[in-house]
Backbone as CSV, one residue per row, in Angstrom:
resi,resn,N_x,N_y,N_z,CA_x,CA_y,CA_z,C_x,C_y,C_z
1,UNK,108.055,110.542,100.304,109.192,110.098,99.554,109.070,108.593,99.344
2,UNK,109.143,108.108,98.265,109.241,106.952,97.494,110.374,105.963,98.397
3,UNK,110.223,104.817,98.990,110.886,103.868,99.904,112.116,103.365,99.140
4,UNK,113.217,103.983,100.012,114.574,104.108,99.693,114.768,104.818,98.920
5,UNK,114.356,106.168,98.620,114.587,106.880,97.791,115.499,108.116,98.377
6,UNK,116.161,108.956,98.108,116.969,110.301,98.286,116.050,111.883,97.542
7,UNK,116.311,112.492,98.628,115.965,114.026,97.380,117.018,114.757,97.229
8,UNK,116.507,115.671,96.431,117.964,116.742,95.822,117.199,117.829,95.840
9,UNK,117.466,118.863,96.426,116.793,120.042,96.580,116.366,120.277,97.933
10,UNK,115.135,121.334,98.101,114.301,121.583,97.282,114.912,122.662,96.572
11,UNK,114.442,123.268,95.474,114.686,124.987,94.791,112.753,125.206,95.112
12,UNK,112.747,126.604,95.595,112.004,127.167,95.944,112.000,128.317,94.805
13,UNK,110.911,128.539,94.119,110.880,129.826,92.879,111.002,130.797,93.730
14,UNK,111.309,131.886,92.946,111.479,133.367,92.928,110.438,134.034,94.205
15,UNK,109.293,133.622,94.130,107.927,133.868,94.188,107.138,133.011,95.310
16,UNK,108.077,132.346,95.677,107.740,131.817,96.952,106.214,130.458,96.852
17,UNK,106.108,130.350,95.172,104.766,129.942,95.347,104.616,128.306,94.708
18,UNK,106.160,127.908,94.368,105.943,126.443,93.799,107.891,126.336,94.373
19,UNK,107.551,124.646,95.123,108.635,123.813,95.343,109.231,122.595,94.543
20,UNK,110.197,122.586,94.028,110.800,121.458,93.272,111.530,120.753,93.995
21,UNK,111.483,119.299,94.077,112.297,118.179,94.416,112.366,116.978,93.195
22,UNK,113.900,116.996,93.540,114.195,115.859,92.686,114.059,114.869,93.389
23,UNK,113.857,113.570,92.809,113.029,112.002,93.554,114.566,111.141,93.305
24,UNK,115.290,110.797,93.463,116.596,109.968,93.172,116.790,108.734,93.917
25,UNK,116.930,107.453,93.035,116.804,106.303,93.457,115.861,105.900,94.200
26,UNK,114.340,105.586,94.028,113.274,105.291,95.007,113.629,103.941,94.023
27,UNK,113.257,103.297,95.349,113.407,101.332,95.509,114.653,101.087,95.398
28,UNK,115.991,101.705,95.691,116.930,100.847,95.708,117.398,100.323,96.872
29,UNK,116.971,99.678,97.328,117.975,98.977,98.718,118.055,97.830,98.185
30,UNK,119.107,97.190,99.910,119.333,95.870,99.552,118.448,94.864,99.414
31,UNK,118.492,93.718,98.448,117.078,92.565,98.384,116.216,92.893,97.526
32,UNK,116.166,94.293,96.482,115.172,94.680,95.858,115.751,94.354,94.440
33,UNK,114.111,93.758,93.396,114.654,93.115,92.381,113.730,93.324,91.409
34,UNK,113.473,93.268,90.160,112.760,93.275,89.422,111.306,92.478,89.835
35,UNK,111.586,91.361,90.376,110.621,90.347,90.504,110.127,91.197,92.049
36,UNK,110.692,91.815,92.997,110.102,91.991,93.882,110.707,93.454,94.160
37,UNK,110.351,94.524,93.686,110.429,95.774,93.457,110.213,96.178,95.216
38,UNK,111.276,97.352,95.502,110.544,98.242,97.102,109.488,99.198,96.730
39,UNK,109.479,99.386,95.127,109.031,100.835,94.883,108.344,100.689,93.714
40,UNK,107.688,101.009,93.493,106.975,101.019,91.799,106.363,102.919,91.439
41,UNK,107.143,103.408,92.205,106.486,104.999,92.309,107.394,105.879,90.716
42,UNK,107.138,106.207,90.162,105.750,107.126,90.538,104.424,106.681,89.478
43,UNK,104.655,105.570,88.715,103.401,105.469,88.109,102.714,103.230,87.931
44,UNK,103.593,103.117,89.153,102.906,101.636,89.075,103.685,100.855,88.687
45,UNK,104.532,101.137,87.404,105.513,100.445,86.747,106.734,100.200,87.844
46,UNK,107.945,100.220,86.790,109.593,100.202,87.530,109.344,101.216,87.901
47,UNK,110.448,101.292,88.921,110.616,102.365,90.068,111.824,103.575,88.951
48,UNK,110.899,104.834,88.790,112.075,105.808,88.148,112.226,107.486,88.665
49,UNK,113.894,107.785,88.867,113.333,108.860,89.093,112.473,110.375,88.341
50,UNK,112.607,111.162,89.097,111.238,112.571,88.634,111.660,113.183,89.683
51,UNK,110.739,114.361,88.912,111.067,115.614,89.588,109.938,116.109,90.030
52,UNK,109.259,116.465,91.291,107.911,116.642,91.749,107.740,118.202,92.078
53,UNK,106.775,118.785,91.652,106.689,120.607,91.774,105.451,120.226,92.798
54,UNK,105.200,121.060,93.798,104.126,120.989,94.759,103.844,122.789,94.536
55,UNK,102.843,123.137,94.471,102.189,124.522,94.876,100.656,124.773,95.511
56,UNK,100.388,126.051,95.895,99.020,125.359,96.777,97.714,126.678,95.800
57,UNK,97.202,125.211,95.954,95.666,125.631,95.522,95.004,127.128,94.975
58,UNK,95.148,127.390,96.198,94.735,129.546,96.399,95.423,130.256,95.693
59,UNK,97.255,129.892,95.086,97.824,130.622,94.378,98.376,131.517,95.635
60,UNK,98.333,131.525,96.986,99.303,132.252,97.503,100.811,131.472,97.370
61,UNK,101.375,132.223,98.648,102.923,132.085,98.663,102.958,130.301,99.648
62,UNK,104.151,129.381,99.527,104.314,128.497,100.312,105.023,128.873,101.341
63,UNK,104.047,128.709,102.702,104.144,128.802,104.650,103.683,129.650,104.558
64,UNK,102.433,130.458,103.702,101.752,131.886,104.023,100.280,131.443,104.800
């Protein structure tokens, strides 16, 4: 998780085989500023949120 950030979720599909989390507010704490960002996630730039799907490799189920 992105520093000072919150999640929302997870939702777990039907199918047991992909996890969604929402990413909400990464870099906001106190002291954090344009000029000196906590967070630049998820692509380097300003800090914004997203929504991250994780599933595994093999195509089984997630904790199988």
């Amino acid at each position: 998780m992105p520093f000072g950030a919150e999640t929302c979720g997870p939702f777990i599909t039907t199918d047991n085989k992909s996890v969604f989390v929402a990413v909400q507010h990464p870099g906001e704490i106190t002291g954090a500023s344009v000029e000196a960002p906590a967070s630049t996630w998820p692509d380097g730039d300003y800090a914004k949120p997203g929504v991250v799907v994780t599933w595994r490799l093999d195509g089984k189920a997630i904790g199988s």
